[in-house]
C-alpha positions in Angstrom: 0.0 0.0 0.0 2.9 2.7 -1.3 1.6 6.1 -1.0 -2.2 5.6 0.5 -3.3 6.8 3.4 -5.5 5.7 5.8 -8.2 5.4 6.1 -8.0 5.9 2.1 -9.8 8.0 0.1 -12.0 7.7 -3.1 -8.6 9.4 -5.0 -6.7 6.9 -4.0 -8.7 3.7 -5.0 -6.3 3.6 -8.2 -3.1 3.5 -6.5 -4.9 0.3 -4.3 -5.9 -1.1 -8.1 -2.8 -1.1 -9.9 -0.6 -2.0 -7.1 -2.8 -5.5 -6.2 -3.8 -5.6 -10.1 -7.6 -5.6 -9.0 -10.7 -3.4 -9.9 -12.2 -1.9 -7.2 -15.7 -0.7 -7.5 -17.4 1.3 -4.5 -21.5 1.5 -4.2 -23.6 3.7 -2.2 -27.0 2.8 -0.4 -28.9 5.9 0.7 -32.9 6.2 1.0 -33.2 2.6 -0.3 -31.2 3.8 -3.6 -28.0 2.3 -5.0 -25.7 4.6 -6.7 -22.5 4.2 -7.6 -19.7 6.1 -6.0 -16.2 4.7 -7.4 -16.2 2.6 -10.6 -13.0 1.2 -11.8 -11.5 2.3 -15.0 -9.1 -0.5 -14.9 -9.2 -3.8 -16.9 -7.7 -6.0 -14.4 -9.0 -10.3 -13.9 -9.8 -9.9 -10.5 -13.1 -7.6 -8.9 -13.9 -6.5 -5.5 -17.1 -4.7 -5.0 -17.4 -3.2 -2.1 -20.9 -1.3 -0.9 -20.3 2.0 1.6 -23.1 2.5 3.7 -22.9 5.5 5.9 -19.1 5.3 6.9 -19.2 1.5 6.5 -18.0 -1.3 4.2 -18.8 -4.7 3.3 -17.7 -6.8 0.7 -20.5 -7.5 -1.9 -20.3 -11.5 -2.4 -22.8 -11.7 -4.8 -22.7 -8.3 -7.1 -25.8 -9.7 -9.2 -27.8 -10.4 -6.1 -26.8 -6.9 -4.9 -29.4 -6.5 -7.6 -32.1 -8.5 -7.6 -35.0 -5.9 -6.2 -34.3 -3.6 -9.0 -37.2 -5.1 -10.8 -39.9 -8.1 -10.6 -38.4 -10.6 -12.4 -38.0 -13.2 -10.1 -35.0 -14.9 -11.7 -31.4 -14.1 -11.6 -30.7 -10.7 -13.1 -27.1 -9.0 -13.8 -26.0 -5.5 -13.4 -24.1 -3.3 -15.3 -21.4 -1.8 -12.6 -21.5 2.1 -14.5 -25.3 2.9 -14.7 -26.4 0.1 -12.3 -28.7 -0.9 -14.7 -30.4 -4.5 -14.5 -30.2 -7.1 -16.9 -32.1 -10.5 -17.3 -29.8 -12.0 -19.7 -25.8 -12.1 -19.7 -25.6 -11.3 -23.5 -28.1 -8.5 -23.2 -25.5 -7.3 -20.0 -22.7 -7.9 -22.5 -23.7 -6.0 -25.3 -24.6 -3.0 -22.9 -20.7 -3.1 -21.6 -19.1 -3.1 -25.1 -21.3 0.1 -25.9 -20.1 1.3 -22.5 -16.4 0.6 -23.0 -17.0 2.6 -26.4 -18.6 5.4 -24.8 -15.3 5.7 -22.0 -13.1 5.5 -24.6 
């Protein structure tokens, strides 16, 4: 942890990420509402998402469960980490990240 301070900051998130060659992705819940509050830009193998609730973390095991009262559907859904969108099928999630990815670019 070279050069981050503690307790770290949302500037610093990157210097975590490339150091341990992980994405890092930090979600809010406030008034029953998920927002996202660091996304990673990084393209790394490994993910931790991470949900901040007041001045709290905790680890989000299951980051399409995290999801799963966005809508009715009763099956599982997946979520797109930049919009926090919902998605019933993976290639309907997939073609929403390329676009993304485009978008970022």
């Amino acid at each position: 942890m070279t050069n981050v301070q503690f307790p770290v900051i949302v500037n610093d998130y990157h210097k975590i990420e490339k150091q341990n060659n992980i994405n890092i992705n930090v979600f809010g819940y406030e008034n029953k509402q998920k927002h996202p509050i660091y996304v990673s830009k990084e393209q790394f193998h490994d993910h931790l998402n991470l949900l901040m609730i007041i001045i709290n973390i905790v680890v989000i095991k299951d980051f399409n469960r995290f999801f799963y009262d966005q809508t009715k559907h009763e099956h599982r859904k997946s979520g797109g980490m930049y919009c926090l969108q919902c998605f019933t099928k993976q290639d309907i999630l997939h073609k929403h990240k390329e676009i993304v990815w485009l978008l970022m670019v």
